[in-house]
N, C-alpha and C positions, 0 to 999 in steps of 0.2 A: 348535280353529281353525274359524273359520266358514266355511261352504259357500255358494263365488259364484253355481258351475253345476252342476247333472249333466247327465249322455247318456247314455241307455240304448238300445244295440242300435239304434243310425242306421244305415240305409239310403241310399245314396245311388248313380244310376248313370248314366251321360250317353250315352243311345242303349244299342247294345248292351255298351257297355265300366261295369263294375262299378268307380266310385268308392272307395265306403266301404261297406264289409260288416258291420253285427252290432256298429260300435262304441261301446261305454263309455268313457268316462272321468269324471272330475270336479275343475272348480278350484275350490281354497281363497285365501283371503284369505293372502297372501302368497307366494302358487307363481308362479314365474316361467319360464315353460313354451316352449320352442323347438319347430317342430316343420317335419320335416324330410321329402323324398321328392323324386324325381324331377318336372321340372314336365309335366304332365299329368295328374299321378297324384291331383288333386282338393286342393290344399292350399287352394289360395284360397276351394274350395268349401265346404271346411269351416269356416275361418274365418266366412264369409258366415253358414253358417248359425249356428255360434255367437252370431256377434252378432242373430241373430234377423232376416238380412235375404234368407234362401231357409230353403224347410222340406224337413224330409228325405221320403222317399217311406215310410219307417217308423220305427219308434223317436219318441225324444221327447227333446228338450232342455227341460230344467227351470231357471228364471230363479230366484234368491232373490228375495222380491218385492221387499225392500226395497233389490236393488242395480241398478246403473245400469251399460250398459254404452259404450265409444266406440271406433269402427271407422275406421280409417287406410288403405284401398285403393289398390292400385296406382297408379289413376288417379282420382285423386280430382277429383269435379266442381265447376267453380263459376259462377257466374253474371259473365260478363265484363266488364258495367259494375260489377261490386263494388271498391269499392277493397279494397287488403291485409289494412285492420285488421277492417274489414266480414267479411271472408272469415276473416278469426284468431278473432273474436268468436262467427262461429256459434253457434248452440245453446239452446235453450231454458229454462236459467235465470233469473232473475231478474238477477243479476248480467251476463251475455252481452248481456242484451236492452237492459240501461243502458249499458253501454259500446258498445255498436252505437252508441245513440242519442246517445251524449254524441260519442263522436268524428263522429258526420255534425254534428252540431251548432257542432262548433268550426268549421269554413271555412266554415259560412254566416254567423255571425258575424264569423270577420275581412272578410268581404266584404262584411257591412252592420253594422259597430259601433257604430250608432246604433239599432238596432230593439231596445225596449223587449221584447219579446216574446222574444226569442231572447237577451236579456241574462237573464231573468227564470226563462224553460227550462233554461238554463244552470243557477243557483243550484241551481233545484229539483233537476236530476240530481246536479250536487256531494252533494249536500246527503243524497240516498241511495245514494250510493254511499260518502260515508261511516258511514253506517248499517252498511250492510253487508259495512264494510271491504273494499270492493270494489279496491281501486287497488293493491295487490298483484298482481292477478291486469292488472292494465293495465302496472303494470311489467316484469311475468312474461315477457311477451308482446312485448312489445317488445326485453327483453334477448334474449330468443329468437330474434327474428326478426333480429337484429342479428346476433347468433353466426352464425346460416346465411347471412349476407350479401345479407338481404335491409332494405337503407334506406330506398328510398320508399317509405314505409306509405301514403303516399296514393295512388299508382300504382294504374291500372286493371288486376287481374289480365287482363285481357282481352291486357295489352299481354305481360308476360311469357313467359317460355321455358318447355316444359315441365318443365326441370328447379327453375328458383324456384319456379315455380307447385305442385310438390311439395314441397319444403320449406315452402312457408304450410300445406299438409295439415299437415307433420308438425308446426310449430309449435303449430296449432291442438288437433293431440291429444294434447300436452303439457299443456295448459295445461287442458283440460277436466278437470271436475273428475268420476272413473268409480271405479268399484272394479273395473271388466276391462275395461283397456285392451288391444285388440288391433290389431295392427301387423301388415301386408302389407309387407315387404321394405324396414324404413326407414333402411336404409341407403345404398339407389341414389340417385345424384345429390348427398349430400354426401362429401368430402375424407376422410380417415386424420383429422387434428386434432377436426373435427364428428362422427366418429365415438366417438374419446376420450371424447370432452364428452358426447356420447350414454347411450354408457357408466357415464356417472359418473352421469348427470342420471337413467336410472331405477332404477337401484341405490338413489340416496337417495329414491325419489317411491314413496309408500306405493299399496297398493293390488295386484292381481295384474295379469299381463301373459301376455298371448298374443302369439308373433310368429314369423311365417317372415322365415327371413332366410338369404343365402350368405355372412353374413362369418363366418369360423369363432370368429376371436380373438373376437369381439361374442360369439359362443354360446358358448365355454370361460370372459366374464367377469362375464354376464349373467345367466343361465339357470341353475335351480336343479332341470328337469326336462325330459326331451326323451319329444316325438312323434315318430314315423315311421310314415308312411303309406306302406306297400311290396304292391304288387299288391290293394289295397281293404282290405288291415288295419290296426290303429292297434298298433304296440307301444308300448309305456312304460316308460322308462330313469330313476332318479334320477341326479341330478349334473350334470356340465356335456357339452359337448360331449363333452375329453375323456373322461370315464368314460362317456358313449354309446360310442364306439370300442371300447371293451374288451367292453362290457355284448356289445353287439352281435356282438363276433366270437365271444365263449360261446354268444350264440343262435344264431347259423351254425353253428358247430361240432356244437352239441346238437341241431338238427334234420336235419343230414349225417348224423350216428349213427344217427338217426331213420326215415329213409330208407333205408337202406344195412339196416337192420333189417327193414322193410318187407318190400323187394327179395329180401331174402334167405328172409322166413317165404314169400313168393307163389312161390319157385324152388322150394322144396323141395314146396307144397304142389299147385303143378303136376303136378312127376313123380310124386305119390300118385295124382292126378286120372286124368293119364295113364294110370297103369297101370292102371287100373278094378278097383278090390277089386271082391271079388266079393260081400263083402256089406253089402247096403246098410242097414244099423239103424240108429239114434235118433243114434249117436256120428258113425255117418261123415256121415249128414247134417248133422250140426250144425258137422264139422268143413267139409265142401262148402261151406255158408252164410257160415263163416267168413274160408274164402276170399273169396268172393266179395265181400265187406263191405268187408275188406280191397282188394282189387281197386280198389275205384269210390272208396275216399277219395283227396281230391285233397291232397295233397304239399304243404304251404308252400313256394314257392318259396324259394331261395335264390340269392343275388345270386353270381356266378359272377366268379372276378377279370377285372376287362375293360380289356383290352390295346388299345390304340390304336397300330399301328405306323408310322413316320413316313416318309413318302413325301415323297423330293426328287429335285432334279436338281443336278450336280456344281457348286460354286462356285466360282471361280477365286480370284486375288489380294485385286483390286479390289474390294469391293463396294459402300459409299454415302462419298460422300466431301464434307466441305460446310466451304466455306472462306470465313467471313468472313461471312455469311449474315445479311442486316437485314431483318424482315417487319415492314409496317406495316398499319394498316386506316383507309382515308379520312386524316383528319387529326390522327390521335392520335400522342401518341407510340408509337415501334416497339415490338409486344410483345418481339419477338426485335433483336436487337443483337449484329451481328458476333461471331457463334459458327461456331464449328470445331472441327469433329470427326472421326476416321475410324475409321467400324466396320469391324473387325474381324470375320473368319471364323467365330469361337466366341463373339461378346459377347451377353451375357444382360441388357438394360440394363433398367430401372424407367422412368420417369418419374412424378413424384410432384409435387403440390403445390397449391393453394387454385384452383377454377374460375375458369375466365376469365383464366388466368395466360398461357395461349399455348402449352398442353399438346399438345394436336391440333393448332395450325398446322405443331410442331416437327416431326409425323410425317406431316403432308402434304406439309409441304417435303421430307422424303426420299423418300416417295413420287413426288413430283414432280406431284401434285395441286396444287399451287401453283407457282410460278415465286419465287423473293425476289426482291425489292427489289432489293438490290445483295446478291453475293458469288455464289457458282456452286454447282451440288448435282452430282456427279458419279456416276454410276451403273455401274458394271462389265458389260462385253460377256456375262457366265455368270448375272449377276443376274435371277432371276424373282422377284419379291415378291407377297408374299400382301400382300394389305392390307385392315383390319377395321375398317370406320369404324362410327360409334353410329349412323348411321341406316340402317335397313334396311325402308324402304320401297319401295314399288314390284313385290314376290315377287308372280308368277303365281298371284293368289287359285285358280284353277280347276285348276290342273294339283297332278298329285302328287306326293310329297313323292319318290319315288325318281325320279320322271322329269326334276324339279328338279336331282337330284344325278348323274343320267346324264348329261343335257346338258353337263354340265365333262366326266368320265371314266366310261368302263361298267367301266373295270380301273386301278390305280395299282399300281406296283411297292415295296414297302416295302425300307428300306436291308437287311436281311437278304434279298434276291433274292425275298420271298416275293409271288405274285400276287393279290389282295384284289379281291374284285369290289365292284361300288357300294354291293352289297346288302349285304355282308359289314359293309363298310365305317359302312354307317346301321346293324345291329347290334352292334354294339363300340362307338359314338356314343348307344346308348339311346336305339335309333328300332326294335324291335320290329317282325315280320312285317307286324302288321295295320296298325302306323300308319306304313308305307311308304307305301302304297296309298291314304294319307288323304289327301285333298285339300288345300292348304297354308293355303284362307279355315280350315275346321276344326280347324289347329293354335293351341295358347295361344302365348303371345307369347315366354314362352321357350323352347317347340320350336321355333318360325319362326326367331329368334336361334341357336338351337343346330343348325340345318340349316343358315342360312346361313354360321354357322363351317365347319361339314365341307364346303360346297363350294367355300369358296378353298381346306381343306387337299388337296381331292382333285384340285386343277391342280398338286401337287409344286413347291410354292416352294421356292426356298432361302433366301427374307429371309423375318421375319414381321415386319409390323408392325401390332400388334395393340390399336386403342384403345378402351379401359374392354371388354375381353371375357368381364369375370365379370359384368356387369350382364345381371340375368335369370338368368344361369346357375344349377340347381341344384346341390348341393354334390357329388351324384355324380357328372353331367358337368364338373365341377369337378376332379375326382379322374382322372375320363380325362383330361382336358387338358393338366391339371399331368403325367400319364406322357404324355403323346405331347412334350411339349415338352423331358423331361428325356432323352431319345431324338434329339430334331430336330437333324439333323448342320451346320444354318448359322444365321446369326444372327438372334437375336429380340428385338426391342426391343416395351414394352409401356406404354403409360399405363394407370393404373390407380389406383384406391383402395383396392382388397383386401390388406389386410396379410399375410394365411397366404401368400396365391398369390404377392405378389412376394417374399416369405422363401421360400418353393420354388421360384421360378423364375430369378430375377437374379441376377446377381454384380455389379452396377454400379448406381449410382443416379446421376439426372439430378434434381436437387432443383430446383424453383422456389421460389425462396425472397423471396418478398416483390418489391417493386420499387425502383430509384433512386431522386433525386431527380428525374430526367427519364420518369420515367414507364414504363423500360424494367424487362422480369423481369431478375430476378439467377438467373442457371444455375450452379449448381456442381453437381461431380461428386464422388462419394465409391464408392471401393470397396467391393464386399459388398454384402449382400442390405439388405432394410426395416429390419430388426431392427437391424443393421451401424449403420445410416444414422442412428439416434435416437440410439441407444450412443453415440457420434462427437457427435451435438449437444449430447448434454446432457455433453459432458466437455469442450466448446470455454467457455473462460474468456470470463468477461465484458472488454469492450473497455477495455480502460487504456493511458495513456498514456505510452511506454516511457519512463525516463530520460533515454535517446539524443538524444532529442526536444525536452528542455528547452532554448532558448537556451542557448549557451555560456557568457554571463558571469554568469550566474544558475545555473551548477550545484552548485555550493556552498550556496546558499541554497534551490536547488530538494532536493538532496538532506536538508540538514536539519527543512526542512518536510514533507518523506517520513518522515521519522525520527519527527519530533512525529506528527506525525498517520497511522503505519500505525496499522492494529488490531490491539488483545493481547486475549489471552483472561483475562478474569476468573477467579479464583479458582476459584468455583463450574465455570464452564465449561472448563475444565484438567482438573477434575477427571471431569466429564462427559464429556470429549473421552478422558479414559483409558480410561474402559467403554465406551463405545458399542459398538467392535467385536465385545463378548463380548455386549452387550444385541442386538446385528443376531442374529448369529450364535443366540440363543436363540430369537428370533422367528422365523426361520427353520425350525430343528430343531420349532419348535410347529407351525408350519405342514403342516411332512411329516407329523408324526404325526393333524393331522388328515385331511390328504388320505387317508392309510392307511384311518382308521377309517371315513369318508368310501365308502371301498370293501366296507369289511370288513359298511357296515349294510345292506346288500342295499335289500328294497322296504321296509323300516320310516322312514317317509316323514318323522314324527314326531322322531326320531333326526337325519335328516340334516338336515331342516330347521334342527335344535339347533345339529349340527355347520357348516353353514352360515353362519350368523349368528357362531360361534365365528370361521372361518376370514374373514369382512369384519372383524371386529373385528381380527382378528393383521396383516389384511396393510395395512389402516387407520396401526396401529402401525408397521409396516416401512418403509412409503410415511414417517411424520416422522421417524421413525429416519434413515434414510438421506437427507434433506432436511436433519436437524440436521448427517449426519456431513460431509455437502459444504461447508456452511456454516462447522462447524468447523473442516474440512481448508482450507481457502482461507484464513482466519486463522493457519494454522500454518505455509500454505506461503512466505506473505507473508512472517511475522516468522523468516524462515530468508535468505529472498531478499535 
């Protein structure tokens, strides 16, 4: 397998705090590589310098020369008078540099379709760009930016939100052509649906991939290898997310042994020291030196389970109550339309559904951040809400980070009677001694996010209402939150796109599901978590027209035309419709046994990669399998009905 990169023994450290320590790795043509830590802990940094755009302070990353690499950052920059396609086109090809020039070219000819000259430039760009079968790569691009919902390709990115204006990044680094594609978080800003599609889109797009990311489901469907960078080290796990999980709690385990082994030779060798033999020869000094060696090595840390306890205040009956509720904006039709709801004391609700649907107005208006239109938002005398909106601008650049979270509470009382001070508080949150005391301009953008969470939790709400609050978030403040919420003794309603967190956190989903005819979202509700919510759609039958339905003096004739024209199952597919269930059920049974083996092939990279490529091909097969048995089953259940 070919060699994209190596790293040997990187160095990296930002002031006095140690980034990256001593680390190696290397991608191959084909590895699909997650890599995971706490934010702070230098993952962007290393990214950057992967793509060869910061150098490390030692060691050396090594380029195959003849590969190319393309980097998708947080914040990706563009020039504001660029239109869309200008800014999708980027890049220094041949190919990029024609479609630049062919689409600036089209709207100054519709604007002068008389100049010989620019009918003429026209031909000539046609003309190489089919040469170079280029217009694949202009359809690419465009079906792309179409999926992320982005239409005006002429549109001045300058005009755009931050959140489109990352998606034309991501478009753009789809569509270049790299052999290590590396990704910064490209999942913030699209939908559950665009995440799917994401999913699917590099799964089949050849070439290796580097990427951080907090959607977990994306990294157990994507990822064929995981990084983790924990206190300046890089470990390396085969498999997906889940088999990081397992890898990883063997490495905890095995270095707590480690330790505790340690611990125990420096106790015994103490009270040798202690007692002062009396004779000092070549053994006991070498054992004395022994000690000491032992003494000064520093310990891998090990991640300690970290508990989040939830501090409220008592909730009464009452708590958000909203009846009949119309929000409009200027003169469009109402995003919302007479909805009515009453949450309840224990409701764990979702919200879900395509940007721009009127996700965030639905949790202003119970906040009360908004006023509606027409209908009432009723709020309970015991009700305190937290409320988590996406922008978090305006933090006290100068001040720091614990005086930040003093300023709400210097103590919060947790539902077991226990007293937690601030401090305590920002370490169980993964704010560490030293980065209390850090200044809040000096925190990355998901510590600023992740402090400003714990300081609505530290005023003891009893509502939460929480929108998109895994964006930014790393996977392990991810993992405290999901426990401090599965603890939270009153009600939390959440918009979100992270499919793990609302499958651990909901019991209720608020689906936005497309719009009317007039313009308004369509709100339904569904019991159970994300998982719950898909299960449910994909087993709601397609729309038909009851019988009930037919005019009266035509049911006779309507039912006979039913007759003629239901659908039967052919021969062949009768017969196919008999095995499927035994053909699922094998693909299945193959599938476990390779996830097993999958486990069983430790770091033989070679092996899993084999096994890999095995297990897209089965689940390939199960994915039409069970697409044929739906298909079939709907013909069967008809010719019964």
């Amino acid at each position: 397998m070919t060699n994209i990169l190596s790293a040997e023994n990187i160095y990296k450290s930002y002031g006095e705090k140690i980034l990256i320590k001593n680390a190696s790795f290397g991608i191959d043509e084909g590895d699909r590589v997650g890599l995971i830590g706490v934010n702070g802990t230098g993952k962007s940094t290393l990214l950057r310098m992967t793509a060869g755009l910061e150098e490390a302070e030692s060691g050396r990353i090594t380029l195959n020369g003849k590969a190319n690499i393309h980097y998708l950052p947080q914040e990706p920059e563009f020039t504001d008078e660029s239109s869309v396609l200008d800014a999708v086109f980027q890049g220094d090809s041949e190919e990029m540099k024609l479609l630049r020039d062919y689409e600036k070219t089209l709207p100054e000819l519709e604007q002068n379709p008389q100049s010989r000259s620019l009918q003429d430039k026209l031909i000539r760009l046609q003309t190489k760009l089919d040469t170079l079968d280029a217009w694949n790569l202009d359809y690419e691009a465009k079906a792309i930016l179409a999926r992320l919902g982005i239409t005006k390709i002429h549109a001045h990115v300058g005009s755009l939100s931050g959140g489109q204006r990352k998606r034309i990044a991501l478009a753009r680094a789809l569509i270049q052509p790299s052999d290590l594609l590396i990704l910064d978080e490209p999942t913030n800003h699209i939908d559950d649906e665009n995440a799917v599609w994401l999913e699917n889109y590099l799964l089949q797009r050849k070439g290796a991939l580097l990427l951080v990311t907090h959607d977990r489901y994306f990294l157990d469907r994507v990822v064929n290898r995981i990084f983790e960078l924990d206190g300046g080290s890089l470990y390396q796990y085969p498999g997906n997310y889940n088999t990081f999980l397992e890898r990883k709690l063997e490495r905890e385990t095995s270095q707590k042994s480690s330790e505790e082994k340690r611990q125990n030779f420096l106790r015994n060798e103490l009270e040798w020291i202690q007692r002062g033999p009396r004779a000092r020869g070549t053994k006991q000094k070498a054992r004395t030196q022994q000690y000491y060696e032992v003494l000064e090595q520093t310990p891998d840390a090990v991640e300690e389970n970290l508990e989040l306890s939830s501090a409220s205040t008592r909730l009464g009956k009452t708590v958000i109550e909203m009846e009949h509720i119309t929000q409009s904006y200027e003169e469009t039709a109402p995003l919302i339309k007479d909805f009515s709801y009453i949450v309840l004391r224990d409701d764990r609700i979702g919200i879900i559904g395509p940007n721009g649907m009127g996700k965030s107005t639905l949790l202003k208006l119970m906040a009360k951040k908004l006023q509606p239109d027409e209908g009432s938002v009723t709020i309970g005398s015991t009700v305190k809400i937290g409320y988590f909106s996406q922008d978090h601008s305006g933090l006290p650049a100068e001040a720091k980070a614990i005086d930040f979270i003093r300023d709400e509470a210097e103590y919060v009382e947790t539902a077991d009677g226990e007293t937690i001070s601030a401090a305590q508080m920002m370490e169980r949150f993964l704010f560490p001694g030293y980065l209390q005391y850090t200044p809040i301009s000096k925190l990355s953008g998901g510590e600023k996010r992740r402090l400003t969470l714990l300081r609505m939790l530290m005023s003891a709400p009893n509502v939460l209402l929480l929108d998109e609050p895994t964006n930014d978030l790393d996977i392990p403040t991810l993992s405290v939150l999901e426990s401090y919420l599965s603890d939270f003794s009153g009600a939390v309603i959440v918009v979100s796109h992270d499919r793990y967190f609302l499958d651990k956190v909901t019991k209720k989903i608020f689906a936005f599901e497309g719009k009317d005819e007039a313009g308004t979202a369509v709100i339904k509700t569904y019991l159970g978590n994300f998982s719950d919510y898909v299960a449910k759609k994909e087993q709601e039958p397609a729309s038909r027209v009851s019988p009930k339905e037919q005019p009266a003096d035509n049911t006779a004739k309507a039912k006979l035309h039913e007759d003629r024209n239901k659908p039967k199952l052919s021969f062949k597919e009768q017969k196919e419709y008999e095995g499927i269930e035994d053909r699922i059920a094998e693909v299945e049974s193959s599938l476990e046994e390779i996830t097993k083996e999958m486990n069983r092939a430790g770091s033989n990279h070679g092996k899993l990669q084999e096994l890999y490529t095995q297990q897209q091909e089965l689940e390939q097969k199960l994915d039409y399998l069970l697409e044929r048995w739906t298909y079939l089953n709907e013909i069967v259940e008809s010719m019964d009905s």
